[in-house]
C-alpha atoms as an extended CHARMM CRD file, in Angstrom:
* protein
*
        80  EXT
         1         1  UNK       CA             11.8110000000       -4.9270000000       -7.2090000000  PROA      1               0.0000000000
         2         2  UNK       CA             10.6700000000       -1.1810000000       -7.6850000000  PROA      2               0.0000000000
         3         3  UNK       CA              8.5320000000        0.8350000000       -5.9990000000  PROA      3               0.0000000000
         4         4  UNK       CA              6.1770000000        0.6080000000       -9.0940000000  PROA      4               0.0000000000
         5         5  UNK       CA              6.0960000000       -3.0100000000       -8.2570000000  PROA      5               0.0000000000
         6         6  UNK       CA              5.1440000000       -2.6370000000       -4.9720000000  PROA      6               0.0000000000
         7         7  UNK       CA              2.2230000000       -0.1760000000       -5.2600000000  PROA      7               0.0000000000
         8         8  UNK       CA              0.6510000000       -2.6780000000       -7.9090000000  PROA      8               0.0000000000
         9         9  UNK       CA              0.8570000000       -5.5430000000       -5.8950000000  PROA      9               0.0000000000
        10        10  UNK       CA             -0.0200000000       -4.2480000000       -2.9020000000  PROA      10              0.0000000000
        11        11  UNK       CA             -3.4690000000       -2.5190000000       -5.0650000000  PROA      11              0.0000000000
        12        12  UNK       CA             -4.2280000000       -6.1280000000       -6.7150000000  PROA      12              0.0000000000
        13        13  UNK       CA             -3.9300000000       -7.5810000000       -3.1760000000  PROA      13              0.0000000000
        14        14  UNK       CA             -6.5110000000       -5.4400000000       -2.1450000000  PROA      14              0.0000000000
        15        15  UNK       CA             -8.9030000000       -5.8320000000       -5.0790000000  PROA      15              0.0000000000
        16        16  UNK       CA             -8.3490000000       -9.7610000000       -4.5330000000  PROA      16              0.0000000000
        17        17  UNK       CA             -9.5920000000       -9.5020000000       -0.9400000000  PROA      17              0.0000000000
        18        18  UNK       CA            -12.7090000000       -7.9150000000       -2.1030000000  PROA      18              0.0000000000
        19        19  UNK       CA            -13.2800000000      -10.6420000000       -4.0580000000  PROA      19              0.0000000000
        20        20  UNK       CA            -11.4270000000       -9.3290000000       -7.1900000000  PROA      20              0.0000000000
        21        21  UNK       CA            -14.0760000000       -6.1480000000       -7.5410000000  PROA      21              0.0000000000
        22        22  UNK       CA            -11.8600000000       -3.5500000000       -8.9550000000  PROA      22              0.0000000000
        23        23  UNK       CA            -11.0010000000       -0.6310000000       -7.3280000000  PROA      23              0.0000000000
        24        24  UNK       CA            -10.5430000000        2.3520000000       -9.0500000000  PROA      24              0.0000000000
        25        25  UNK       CA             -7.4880000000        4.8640000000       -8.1620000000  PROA      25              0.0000000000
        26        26  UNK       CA             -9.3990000000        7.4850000000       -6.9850000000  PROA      26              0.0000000000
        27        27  UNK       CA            -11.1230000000        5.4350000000       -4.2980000000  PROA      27              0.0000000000
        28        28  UNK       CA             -7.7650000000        3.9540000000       -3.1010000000  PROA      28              0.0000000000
        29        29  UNK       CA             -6.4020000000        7.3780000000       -2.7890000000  PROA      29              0.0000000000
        30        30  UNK       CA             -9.2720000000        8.3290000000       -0.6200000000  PROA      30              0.0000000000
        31        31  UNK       CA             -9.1520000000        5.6410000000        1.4350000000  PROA      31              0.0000000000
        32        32  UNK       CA             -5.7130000000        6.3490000000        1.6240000000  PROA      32              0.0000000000
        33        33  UNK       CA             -6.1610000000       10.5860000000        2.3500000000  PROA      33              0.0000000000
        34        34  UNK       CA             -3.8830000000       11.2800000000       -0.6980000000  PROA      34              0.0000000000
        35        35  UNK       CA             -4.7290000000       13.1680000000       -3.9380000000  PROA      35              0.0000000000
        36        36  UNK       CA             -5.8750000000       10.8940000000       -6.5270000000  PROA      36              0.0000000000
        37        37  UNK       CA             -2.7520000000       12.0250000000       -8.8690000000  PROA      37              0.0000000000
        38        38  UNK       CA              0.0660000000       11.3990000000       -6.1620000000  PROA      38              0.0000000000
        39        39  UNK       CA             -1.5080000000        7.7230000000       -6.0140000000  PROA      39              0.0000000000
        40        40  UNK       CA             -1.4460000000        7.5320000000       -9.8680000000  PROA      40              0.0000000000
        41        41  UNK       CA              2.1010000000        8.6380000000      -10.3010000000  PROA      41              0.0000000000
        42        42  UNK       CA              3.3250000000        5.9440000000       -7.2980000000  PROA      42              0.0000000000
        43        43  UNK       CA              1.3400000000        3.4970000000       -9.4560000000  PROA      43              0.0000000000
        44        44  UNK       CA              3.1480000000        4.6570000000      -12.8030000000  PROA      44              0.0000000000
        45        45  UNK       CA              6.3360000000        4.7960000000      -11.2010000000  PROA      45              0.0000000000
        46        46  UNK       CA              6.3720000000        8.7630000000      -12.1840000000  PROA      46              0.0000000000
        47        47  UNK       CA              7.1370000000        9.7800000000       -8.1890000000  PROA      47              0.0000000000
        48        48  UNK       CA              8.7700000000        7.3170000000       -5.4400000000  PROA      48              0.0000000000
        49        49  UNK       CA              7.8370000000        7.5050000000       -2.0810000000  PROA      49              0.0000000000
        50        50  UNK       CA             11.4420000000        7.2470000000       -0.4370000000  PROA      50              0.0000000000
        51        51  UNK       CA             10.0210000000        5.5390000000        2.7320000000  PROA      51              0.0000000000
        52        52  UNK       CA              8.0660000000        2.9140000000        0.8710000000  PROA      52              0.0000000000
        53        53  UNK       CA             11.0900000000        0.3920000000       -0.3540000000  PROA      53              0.0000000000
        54        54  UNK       CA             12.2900000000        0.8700000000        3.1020000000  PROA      54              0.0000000000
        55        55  UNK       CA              8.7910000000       -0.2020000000        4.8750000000  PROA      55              0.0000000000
        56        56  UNK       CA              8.4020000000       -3.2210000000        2.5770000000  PROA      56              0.0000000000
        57        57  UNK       CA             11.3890000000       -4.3930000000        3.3110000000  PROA      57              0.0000000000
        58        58  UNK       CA             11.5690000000       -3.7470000000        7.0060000000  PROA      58              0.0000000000
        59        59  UNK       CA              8.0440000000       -6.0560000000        7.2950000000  PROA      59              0.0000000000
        60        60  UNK       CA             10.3570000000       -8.4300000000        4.8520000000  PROA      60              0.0000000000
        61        61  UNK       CA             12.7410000000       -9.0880000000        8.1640000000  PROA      61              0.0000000000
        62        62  UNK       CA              9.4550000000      -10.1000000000       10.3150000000  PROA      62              0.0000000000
        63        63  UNK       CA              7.5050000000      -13.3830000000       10.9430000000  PROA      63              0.0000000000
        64        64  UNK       CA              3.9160000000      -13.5790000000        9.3180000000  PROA      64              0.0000000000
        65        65  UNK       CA              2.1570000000      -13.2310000000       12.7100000000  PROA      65              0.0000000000
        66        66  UNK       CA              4.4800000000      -10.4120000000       13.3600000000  PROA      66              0.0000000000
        67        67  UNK       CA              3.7050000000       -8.9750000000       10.1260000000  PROA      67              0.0000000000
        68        68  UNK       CA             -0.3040000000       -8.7000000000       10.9320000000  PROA      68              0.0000000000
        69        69  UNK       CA              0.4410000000       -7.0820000000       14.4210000000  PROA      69              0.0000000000
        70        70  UNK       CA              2.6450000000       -4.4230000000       12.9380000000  PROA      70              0.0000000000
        71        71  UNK       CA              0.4530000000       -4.0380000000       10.3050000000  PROA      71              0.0000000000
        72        72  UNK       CA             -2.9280000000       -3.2540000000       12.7360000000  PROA      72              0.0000000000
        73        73  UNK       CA             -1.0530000000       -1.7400000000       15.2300000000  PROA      73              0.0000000000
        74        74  UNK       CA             -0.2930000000        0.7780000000       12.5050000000  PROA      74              0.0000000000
        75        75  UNK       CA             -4.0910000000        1.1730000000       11.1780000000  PROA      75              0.0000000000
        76        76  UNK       CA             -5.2330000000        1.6560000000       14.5700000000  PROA      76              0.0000000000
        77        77  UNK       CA             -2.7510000000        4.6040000000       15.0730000000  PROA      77              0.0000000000
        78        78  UNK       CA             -4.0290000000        5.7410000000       11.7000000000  PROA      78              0.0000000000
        79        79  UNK       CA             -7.4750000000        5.7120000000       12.9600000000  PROA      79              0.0000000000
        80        80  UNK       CA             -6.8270000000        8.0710000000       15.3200000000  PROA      80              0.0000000000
């Protein structure tokens, strides 16, 4: 799987939980603090985050409960 992959997945998962309401690029990179073109070339495959593959599949060795923790633990330090 490629980074490409990843990115798209992840931004259809998101769209899905809002009921499948798209969401454009530009709002995803602000909600993610990134420059709207940065989040288009990860989405393009153009650019590759080297930490990304890496992150994915480090979450890949955890348990689904494990998964969520790490996962809010991480938004919560992002918060800050």
């Amino acid at each position: 799987m490629e980074i490409v992959d990843i990115f798209n997945i992840l931004h259809n998962a998101v769209e899905a939980r809002n009921n499948g309401k798209k969401i454009s690029q530009k709002e995803m990179s602000q909600q993610l603090g990134i420059p709207m073109r940065t989040y288009q070339d990860w989405r393009l495959g153009n650019t590759k985050p080297q930490a990304s593959k890496a992150v994915v599949q480090m979450l890949g060795y955890l348990e689904d409960d494990e998964i969520i923790r790490v996962v809010r633990k991480i938004n919560k330090l992002g918060d800050n």
